[in-house]
MIDRENTI-422809 format. One line per field, with one value per residue (C-alpha): residue number from 1; residue in three letters; x, y, z. Coordinates in steps of 0.1 Angstrom, whole numbers, plus 5000, padded with zeros to 4 digits. Example, Ala and Ser with C-alpha at 12.3 -4.5 7.8 and 13.67 -1.06 7.14 Angstrom:
<atoms>
i: [1	2]
aa: [ALA	SER]
xx: [5123	5137]
yy: [4955	4989]
zz: [5078	5071]
</atoms>
This chain:
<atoms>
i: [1	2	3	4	5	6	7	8	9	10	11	12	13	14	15	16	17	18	19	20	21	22	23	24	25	26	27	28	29	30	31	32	33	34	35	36	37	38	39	40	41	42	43	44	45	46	47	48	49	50	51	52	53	54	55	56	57	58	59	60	61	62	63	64	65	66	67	68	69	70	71	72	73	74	75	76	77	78	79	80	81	82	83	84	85	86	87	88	89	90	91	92	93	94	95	96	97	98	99	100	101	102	103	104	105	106	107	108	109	110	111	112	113	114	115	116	117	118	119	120	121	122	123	124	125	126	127	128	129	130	131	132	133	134	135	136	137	138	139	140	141	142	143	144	145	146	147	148	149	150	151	152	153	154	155	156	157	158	159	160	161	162	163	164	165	166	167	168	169	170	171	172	173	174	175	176	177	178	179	180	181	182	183	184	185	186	187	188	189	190	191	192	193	194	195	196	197	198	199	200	201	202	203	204	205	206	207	208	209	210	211	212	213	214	215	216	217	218	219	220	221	222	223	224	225	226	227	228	229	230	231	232	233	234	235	236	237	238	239	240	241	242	243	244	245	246	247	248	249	250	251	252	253	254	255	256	257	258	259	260	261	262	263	264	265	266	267	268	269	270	271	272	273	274	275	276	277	278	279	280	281	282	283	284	285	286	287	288	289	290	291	292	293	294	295	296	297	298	299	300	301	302	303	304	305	306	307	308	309	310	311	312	313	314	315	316	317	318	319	320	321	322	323	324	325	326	327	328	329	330	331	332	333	334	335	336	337	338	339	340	341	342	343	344	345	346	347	348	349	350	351	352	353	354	355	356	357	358	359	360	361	362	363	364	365	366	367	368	369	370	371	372	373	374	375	376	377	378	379	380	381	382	383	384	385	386	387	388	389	390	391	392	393	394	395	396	397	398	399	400	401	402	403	404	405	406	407	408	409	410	411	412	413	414	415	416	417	418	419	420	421	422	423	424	425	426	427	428	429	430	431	432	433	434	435	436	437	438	439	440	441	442	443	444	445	446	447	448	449	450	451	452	453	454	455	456	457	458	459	460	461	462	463	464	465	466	467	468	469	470	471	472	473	474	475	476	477	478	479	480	481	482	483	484	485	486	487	488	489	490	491	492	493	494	495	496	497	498	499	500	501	502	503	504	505	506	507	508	509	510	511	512	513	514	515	516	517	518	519	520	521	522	523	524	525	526	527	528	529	530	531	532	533	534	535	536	537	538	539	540	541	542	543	544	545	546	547	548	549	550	551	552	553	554	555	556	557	558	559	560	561	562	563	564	565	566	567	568	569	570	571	572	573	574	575	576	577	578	579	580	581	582	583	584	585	586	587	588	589	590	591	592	593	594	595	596	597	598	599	600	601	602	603	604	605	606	607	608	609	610	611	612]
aa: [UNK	UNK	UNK	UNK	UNK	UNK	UNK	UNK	UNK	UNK	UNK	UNK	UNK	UNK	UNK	UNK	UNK	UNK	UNK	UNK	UNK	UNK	UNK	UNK	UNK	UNK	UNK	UNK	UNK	UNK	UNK	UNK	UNK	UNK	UNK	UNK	UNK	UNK	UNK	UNK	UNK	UNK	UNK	UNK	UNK	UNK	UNK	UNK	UNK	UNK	UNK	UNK	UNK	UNK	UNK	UNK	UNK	UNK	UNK	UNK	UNK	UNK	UNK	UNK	UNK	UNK	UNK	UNK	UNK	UNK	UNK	UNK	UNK	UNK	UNK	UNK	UNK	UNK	UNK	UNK	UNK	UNK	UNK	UNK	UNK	UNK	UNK	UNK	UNK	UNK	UNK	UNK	UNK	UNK	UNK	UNK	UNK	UNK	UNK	UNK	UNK	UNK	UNK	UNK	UNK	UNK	UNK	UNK	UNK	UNK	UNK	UNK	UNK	UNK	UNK	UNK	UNK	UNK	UNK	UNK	UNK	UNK	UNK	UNK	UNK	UNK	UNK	UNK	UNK	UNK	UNK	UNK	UNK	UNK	UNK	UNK	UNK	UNK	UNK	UNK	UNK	UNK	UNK	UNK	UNK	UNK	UNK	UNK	UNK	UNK	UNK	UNK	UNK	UNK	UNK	UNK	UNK	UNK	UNK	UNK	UNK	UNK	UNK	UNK	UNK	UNK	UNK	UNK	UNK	UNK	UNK	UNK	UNK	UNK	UNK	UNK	UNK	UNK	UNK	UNK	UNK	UNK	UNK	UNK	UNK	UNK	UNK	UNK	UNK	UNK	UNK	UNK	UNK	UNK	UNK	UNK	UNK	UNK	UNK	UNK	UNK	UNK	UNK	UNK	UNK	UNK	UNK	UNK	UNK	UNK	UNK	UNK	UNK	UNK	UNK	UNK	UNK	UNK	UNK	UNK	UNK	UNK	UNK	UNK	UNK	UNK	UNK	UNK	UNK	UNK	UNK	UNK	UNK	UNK	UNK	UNK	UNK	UNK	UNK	UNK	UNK	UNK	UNK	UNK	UNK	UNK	UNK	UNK	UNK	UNK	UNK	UNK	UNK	UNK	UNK	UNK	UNK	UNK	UNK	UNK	UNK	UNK	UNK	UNK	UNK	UNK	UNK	UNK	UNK	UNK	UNK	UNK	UNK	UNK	UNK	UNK	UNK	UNK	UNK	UNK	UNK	UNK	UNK	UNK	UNK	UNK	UNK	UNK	UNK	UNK	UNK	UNK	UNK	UNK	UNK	UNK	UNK	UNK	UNK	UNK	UNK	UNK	UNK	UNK	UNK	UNK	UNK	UNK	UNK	UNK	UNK	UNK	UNK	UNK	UNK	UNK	UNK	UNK	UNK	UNK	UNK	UNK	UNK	UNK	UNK	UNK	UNK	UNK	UNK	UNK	UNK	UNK	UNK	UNK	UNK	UNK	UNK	UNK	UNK	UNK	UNK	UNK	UNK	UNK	UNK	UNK	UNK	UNK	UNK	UNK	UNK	UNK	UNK	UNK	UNK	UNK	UNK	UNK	UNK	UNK	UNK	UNK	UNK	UNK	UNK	UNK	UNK	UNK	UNK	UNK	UNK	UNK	UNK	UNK	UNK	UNK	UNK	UNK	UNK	UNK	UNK	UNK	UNK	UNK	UNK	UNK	UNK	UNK	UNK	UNK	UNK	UNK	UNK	UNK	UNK	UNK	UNK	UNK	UNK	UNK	UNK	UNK	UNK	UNK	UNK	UNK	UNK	UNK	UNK	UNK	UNK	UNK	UNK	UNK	UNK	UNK	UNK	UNK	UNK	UNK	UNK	UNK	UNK	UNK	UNK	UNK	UNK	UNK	UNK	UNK	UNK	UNK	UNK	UNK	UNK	UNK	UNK	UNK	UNK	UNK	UNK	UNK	UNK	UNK	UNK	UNK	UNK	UNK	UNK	UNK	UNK	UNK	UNK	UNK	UNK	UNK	UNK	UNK	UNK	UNK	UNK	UNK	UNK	UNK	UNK	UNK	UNK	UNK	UNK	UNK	UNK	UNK	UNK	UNK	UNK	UNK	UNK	UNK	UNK	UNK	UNK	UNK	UNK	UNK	UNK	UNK	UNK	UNK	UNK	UNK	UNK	UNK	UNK	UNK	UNK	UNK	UNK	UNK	UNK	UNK	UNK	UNK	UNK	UNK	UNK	UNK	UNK	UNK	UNK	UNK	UNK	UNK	UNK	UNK	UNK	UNK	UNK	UNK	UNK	UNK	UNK	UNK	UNK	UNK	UNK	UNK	UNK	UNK	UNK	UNK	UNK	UNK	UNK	UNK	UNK	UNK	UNK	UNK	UNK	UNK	UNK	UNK	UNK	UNK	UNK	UNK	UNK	UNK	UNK	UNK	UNK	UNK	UNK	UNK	UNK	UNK	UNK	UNK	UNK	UNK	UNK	UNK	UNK	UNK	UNK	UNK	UNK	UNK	UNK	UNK	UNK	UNK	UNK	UNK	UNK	UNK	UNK	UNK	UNK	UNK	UNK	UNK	UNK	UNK	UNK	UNK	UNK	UNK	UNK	UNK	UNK	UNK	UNK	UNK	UNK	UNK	UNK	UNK	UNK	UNK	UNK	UNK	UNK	UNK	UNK	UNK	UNK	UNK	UNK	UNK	UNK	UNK]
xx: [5185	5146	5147	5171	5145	5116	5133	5141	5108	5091	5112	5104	5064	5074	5086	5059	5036	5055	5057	5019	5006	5012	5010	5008	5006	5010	5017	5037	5043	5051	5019	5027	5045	5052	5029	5052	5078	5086	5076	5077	5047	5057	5034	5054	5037	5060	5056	5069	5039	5021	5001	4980	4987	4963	4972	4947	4935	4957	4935	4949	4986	5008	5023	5060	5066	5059	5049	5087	5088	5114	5122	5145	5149	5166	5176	5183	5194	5184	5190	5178	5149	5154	5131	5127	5115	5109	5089	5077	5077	5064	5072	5057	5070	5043	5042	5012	4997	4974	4972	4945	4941	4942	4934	4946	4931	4937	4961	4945	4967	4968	4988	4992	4958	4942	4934	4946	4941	4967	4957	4948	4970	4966	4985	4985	4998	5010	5019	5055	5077	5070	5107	5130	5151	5134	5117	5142	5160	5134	5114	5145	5146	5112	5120	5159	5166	5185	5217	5223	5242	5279	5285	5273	5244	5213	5180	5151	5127	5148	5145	5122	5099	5064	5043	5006	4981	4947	4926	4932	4903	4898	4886	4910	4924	4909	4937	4954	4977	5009	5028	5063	5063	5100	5100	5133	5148	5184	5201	5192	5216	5202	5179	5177	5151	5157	5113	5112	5087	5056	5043	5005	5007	5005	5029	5031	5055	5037	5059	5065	5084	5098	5098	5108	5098	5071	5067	5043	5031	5033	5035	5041	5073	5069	5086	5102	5081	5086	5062	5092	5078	5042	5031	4995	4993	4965	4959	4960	4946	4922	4934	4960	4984	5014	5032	5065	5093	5117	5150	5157	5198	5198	5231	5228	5252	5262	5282	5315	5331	5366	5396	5395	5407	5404	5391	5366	5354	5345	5332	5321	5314	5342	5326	5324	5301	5307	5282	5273	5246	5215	5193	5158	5130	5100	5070	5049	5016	4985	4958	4927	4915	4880	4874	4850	4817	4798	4775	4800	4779	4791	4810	4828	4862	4884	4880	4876	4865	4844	4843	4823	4819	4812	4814	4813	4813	4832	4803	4767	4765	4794	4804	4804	4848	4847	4860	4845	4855	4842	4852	4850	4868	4872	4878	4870	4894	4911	4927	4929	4959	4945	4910	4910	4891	4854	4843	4821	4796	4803	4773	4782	4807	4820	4859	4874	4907	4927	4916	4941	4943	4956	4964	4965	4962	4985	4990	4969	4965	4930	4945	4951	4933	4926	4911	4916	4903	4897	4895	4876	4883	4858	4853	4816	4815	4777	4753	4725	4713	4734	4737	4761	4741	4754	4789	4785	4809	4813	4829	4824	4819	4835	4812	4781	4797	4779	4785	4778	4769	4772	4765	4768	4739	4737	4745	4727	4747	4732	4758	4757	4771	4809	4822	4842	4830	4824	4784	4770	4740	4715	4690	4668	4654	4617	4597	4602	4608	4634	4661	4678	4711	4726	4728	4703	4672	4671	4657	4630	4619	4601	4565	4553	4560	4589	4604	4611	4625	4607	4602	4622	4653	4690	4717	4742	4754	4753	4774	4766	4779	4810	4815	4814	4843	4862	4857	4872	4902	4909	4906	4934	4957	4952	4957	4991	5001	4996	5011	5036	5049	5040	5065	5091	5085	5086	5121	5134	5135	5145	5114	5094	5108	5104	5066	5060	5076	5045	5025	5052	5055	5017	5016	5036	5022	4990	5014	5022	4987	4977	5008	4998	4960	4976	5000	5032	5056	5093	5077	5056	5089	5106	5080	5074	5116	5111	5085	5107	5140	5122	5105	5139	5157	5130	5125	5162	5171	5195	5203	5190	5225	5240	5214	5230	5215	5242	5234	5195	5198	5220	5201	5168	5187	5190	5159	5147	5129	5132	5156	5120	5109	5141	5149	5113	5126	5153	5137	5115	5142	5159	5127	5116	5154	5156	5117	5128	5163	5146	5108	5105	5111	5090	5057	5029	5040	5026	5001	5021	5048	5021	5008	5040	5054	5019	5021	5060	5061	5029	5042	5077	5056	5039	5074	5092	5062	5068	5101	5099]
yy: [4715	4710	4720	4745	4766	4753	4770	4804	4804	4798	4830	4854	4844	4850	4885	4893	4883	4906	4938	4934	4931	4966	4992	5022	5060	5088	5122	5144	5182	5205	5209	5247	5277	5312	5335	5341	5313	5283	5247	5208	5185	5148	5118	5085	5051	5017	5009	5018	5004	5038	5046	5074	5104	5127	5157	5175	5211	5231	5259	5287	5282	5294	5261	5269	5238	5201	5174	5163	5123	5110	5071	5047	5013	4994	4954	4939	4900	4892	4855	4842	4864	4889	4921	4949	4979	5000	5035	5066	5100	5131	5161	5203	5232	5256	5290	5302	5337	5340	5333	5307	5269	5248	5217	5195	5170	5132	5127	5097	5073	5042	5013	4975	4982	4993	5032	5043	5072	5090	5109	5143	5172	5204	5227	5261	5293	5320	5354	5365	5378	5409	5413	5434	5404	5376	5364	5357	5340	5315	5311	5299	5261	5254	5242	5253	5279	5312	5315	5339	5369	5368	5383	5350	5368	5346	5368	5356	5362	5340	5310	5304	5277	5283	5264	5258	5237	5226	5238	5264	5255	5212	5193	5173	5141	5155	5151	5179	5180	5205	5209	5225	5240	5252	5283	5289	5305	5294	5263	5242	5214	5199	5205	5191	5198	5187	5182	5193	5174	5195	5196	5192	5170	5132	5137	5109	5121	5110	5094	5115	5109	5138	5150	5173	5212	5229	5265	5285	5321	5335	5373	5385	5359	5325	5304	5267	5250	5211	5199	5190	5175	5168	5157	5145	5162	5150	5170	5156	5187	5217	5252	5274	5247	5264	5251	5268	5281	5251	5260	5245	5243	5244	5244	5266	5268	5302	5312	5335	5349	5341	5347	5353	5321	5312	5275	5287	5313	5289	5261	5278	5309	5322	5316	5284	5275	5275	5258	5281	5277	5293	5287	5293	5295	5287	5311	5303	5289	5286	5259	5268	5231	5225	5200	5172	5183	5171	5142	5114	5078	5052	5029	5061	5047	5079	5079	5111	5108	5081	5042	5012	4981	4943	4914	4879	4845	4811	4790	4795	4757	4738	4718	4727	4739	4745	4778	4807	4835	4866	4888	4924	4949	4988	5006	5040	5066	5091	5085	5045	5045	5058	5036	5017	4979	4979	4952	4926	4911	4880	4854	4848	4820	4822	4820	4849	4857	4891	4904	4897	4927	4933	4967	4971	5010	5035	5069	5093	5130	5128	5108	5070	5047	5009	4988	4972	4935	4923	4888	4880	4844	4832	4797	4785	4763	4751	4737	4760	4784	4820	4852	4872	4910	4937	4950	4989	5013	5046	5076	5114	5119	5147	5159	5160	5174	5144	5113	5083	5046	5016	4981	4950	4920	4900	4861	4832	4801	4773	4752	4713	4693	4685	4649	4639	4669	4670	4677	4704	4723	4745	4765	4797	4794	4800	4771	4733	4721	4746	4734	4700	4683	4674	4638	4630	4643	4659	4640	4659	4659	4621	4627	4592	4569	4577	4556	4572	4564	4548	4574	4569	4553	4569	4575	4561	4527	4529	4529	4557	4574	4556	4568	4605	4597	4574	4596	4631	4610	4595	4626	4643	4617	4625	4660	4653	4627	4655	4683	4669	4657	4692	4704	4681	4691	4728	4716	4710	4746	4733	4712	4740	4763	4736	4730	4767	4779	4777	4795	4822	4828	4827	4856	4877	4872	4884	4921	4922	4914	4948	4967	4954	4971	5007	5005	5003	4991	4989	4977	4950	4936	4942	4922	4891	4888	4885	4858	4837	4839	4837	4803	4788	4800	4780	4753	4744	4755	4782	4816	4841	4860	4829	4822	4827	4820	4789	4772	4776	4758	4731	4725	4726	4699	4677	4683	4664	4697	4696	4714	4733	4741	4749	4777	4794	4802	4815	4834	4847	4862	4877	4902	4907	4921	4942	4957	4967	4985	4995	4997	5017	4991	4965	4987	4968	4933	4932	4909	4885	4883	4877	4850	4835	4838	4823	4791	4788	4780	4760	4741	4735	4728	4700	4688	4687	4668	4643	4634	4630]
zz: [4502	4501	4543	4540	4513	4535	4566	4546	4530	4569	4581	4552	4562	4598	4588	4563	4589	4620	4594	4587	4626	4650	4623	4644	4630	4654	4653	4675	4681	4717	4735	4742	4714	4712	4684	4655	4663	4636	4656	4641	4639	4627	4615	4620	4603	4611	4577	4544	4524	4521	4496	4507	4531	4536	4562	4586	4584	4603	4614	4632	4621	4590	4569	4562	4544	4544	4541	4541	4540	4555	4553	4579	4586	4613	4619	4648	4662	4692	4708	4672	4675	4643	4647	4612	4618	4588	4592	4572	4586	4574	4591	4582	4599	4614	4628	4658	4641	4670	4705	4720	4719	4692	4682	4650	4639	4634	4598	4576	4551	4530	4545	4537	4519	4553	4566	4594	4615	4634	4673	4676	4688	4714	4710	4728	4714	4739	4736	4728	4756	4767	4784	4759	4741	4756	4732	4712	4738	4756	4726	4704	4702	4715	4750	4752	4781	4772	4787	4817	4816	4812	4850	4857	4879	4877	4888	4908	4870	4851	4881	4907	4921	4930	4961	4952	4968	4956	4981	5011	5034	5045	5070	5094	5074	5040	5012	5004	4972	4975	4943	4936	4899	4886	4859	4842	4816	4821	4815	4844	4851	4888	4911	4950	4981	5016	5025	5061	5085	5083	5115	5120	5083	5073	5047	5013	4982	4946	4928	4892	4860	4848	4806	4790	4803	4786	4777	4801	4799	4835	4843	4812	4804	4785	4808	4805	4832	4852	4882	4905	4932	4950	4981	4993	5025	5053	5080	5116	5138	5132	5130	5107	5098	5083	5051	5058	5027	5013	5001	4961	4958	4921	4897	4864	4834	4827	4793	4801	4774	4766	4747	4710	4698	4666	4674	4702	4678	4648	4676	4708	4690	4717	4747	4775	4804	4841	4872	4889	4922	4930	4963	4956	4985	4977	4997	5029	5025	5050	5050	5071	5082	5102	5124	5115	5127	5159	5159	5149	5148	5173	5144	5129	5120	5108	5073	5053	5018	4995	5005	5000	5020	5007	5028	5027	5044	5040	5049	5068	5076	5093	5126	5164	5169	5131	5118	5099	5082	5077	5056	5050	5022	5022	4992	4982	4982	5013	5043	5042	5060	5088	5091	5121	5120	5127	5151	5147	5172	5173	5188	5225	5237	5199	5199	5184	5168	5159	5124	5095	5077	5038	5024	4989	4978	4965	4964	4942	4940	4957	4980	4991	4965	4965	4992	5027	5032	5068	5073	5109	5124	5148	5163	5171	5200	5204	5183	5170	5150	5149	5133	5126	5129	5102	5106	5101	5088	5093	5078	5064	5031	5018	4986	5012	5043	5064	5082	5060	5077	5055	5067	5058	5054	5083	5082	5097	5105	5112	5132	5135	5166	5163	5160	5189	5212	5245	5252	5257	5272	5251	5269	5259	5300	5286	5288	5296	5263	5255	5280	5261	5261	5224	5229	5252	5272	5305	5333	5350	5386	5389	5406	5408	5434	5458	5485	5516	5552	5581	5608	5638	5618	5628	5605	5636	5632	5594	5563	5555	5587	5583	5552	5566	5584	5559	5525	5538	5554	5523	5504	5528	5522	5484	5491	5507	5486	5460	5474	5481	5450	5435	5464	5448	5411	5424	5437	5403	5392	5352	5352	5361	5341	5313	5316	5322	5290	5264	5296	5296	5257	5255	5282	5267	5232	5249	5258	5222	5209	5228	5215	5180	5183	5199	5164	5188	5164	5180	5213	5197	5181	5217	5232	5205	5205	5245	5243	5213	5236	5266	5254	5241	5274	5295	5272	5267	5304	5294	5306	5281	5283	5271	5241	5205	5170	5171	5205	5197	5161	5183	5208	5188	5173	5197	5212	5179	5163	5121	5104	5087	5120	5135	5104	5107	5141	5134	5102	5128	5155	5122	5109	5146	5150	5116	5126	5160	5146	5108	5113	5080	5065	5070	5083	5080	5087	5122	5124	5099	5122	5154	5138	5127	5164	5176	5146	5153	5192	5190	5163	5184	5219	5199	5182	5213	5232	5210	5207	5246]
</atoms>
């Protein structure tokens, strides 16, 4: 009994405790109304503990009534989890009486012995319709669109769609934002737009959550009004670029009068609704767009708008056939889609690999917004002391009109001789003591005493002229010997087609690394699925026509390969396959799947070398 009370007692303090926390007051009301037409402002507090209210000055509007309090509560069960939610709301009815903007301020009250402020509102009064019965119709019900006329006849004032954009004059690849506004005073049911290709246009839909419509006063009509679509536009060429009309195929209800029953007259009010379509063309538009202007530095890289650069190292001290990273990220805001890599000069007879690049920005009204990080792989293979000179960045800035250059700090690295490495010679060619050999010195030319031969001696009759004749004889015989058991190897065409395998995937991974730089997606994915079935064909000794996902896991099988191994192959074939029939789908995943193909046949060379 004592645990059962215990147990209630901890659930009422759990309660008490989740009623107290997120108290939250806020008021409400439409942020647009007609002059002379009755609107609702609410003040909602998730608590019933009230003690004080105290109401804001409402300044420029006629109170009809209020405050009307209004109390609810509601209990819900959840998984064991039980939630209370108790709230207050009080609620006035106000009229405009003149046109302009207005704002109310924030509400105060009293609650759980703590005060608490509510937001502030805007509200904008517009003028009544001036259209002959209008008024009453599209102002009645703040927000609710009149009905059309009982023909069924739906005119282009009571629905259109209007084509704006936010500036009529850019540069080339300066964002451009086109919006598609809809004014009605009917009852809309649907909406749908086919978007043309706009030629000339890099074209990126924002993504928008609709509301509710809001009253506008346009042309002399107050107007239900919803942003339909918009569409960040980036120009790709200079000259009049044309934003041509778009047909809206939109579906109205229209009330028809019918017969004078006595049950549609007490709860239709004798009349019903029919669909009825409309198409709606939105007008032409014309963008004026400049080139970029002359003078572009050497490291421009295409981008239009505001960036910053930062970079950074992995490490400035480390081992001869060690790697390092550099790394470089782009962030700003524009066309960051369209930035191409900036290079690095590398130290000479450093090993360098294709940049990995991550894009992570999304789409804003100004444009493409985030950042693009470029991770450099390079491979030093002396000892010494190197730097890496500033990596510079170019691009034009579009609040100056210029070119703007950033760069980065250079890096020294100071690079220690490898363990296990082969030797190997450092030389600056300036003086004597400059030219070494890690390991060891260099013997110079000896000047002291040197023994030389008796004049009159012959080089006939000694070893050493036998071993003129001797050493090159010897050394054809090797040759043959040699050649001809490369002639029987040849013979064996499986063999060769066996050990030339990783030499043929390798070339052809070089055809897609080019493909990958010049952004040729499908024949990238052509050429990395050539250079996978290619290997396995070679390797396994069987005719590419006759390869199937089945016989490859098989035979990579029984060629002793792991099951791990053998599915990341396989994994592999199937994205290269869906890229080169869907590439919309998976843009962007280049240089993933290049490395993956590069890691996947090394790894399986290896594997395979092994188990023989």
């Amino acid at each position: 009994m004592k645990k059962i009370l215990f147990l209630l007692f901890a659930l009422l303090l759990a309660n008490v405790s989740a009623w107290a926390d997120g108290v939250q007051f806020t008021a409400s009301a439409p942020s647009a109304v007609v002059k002379g037409e009755q609107f609702r402002v609410s003040y909602t507090v998730t608590t019933q503990k009230v003690k004080e209210f105290r109401a804001p000055s409402f300044e420029g509007f006629e109170v009809l009534m209020g405050p009307s309090p209004s109390r609810s509560s509601s209990y819900s069960d959840f998984n064991g989890e039980v939630t209370r939610t108790s709230t207050i709301t009080y609620t006035y009815i106000l009229m405009g009486i003149k046109e302009g903007d207005y704002s109310i301020p924030a509400a105060t009250i009293v609650a759980d012995g703590e005060s608490k402020s509510s937001n502030s509102l805007k509200i904008k009064v517009l003028p009544p319709d001036q259209t002959a019965g209008a008024a009453q119709q599209a102002g009645r019900g703040q927000g609710r669109a009149s009905a059309a006329s009982s023909t069924g006849q739906i005119s282009n004032n009571d629905l259109f769609i209007t084509a704006t954009v936010n500036k009529t004059n850019a540069y080339e690849q300066e964002a451009i934002l086109l919006t598609y506004k809809v004014y009605f005073t009917v009852n809309l049911r649907e909406l749908e737009i086919k978007m043309p290709d706009l030629k000339g246009f890099l074209t990126q839909e924002v993504e928008l959550q609709r509301g509710q419509p809001t009253l506008e006063h346009y042309q002399g009509r107050n107007y239900n009004t919803i942003v339909w679509s918009q569409y960040v536009l980036f120009p790709q060429q200079a000259g009049k670029l044309e934003i041509p009309s778009i047909d809206f195929d939109a579906t109205v209800a229209v009330r028809t009068q019918r017969s004078m029953d006595p049950f549609d007259m007490f709860f239709n009010g004798g009349s019903s609704y029919v669909d009825v379509r409309k198409t709606i063309s939105t007008p032409k538009l014309t963008v004026n767009v400049s080139p970029l202007p002359s003078g572009k530095p050497a490291s421009f890289s295409g981008g239009v708008g505001e960036f910053d650069v930062k970079s950074s190292v992995t490490t400035t001290e480390l081992k001869a056939n060690e790697a390092v990273t550099l790394k470089l990220e782009i962030s700003g805001v524009g066309n960051m889609k369209l930035i191409s890599t900036p290079e690095v000069q590398w130290p000479q007879d450093f090993e360098t690999y294709d940049p990995k690049v991550d894009n992570k920005f999304s789409l804003t009204r100004n444009g493409l917004s985030g950042s693009k990080a470029i991770e450099y792989l390079a491979i030093p293979r002396h000892a010494g002391t190197f730097t890496i000179p500033p990596v510079e960045f170019s691009y034009f800035d579009l609040k100056t009109k210029t070119y703007k250059t950033l760069a980065t700090e250079p890096y020294e690295l100071t690079v220690a001789k490898g363990e296990g490495g082969s030797e190997q010679v450092v030389t600056s060619f300036t003086n004597k003591e400059d030219v070494r050999l890690i390991g060891q010195d260099i013997r110079y030319i000896k000047t002291g005493d040197v023994r030389l031969t008796p004049k009159g001696q012959f080089l006939f009759g000694t070893w050493g002229y036998f071993l003129w004749y001797i050493v090159p004889l010897v050394v054809l015989v090797a040759v043959i010997v040699i050649w001809r058991k490369r002639a029987v190897e040849n013979a064996n065409v499986t063999k060769v087609r066996n050990k030339n395998a990783n030499k043929m995937a390798v070339k052809r991974l070089k055809v897609a690394a080019k493909l990958l730089k010049e952004a040729r997606q499908e024949a990238f994915y052509e050429e990395v699925l050539k250079a996978l079935w290619g290997y396995i064909s070679d390797k396994m000794n069987i005719p590419v026509a006759s390869l199937s996902k089945d016989n490859v896991e098989q035979e990579l099988a029984q060629h002793g390969v792991d099951k791990a191994l053998s599915d990341e192959f396989l994994r592999l074939l199937n994205e290269c396959e869906f890229a080169r029939y869907a590439p919309s789908a998976v843009a962007g995943g280049m240089d993933k799947v290049y490395a993956a193909a590069i890691e996947v046949i090394s790894r399986m060379e290896s594997s395979i070398k092994r188990k023989k």
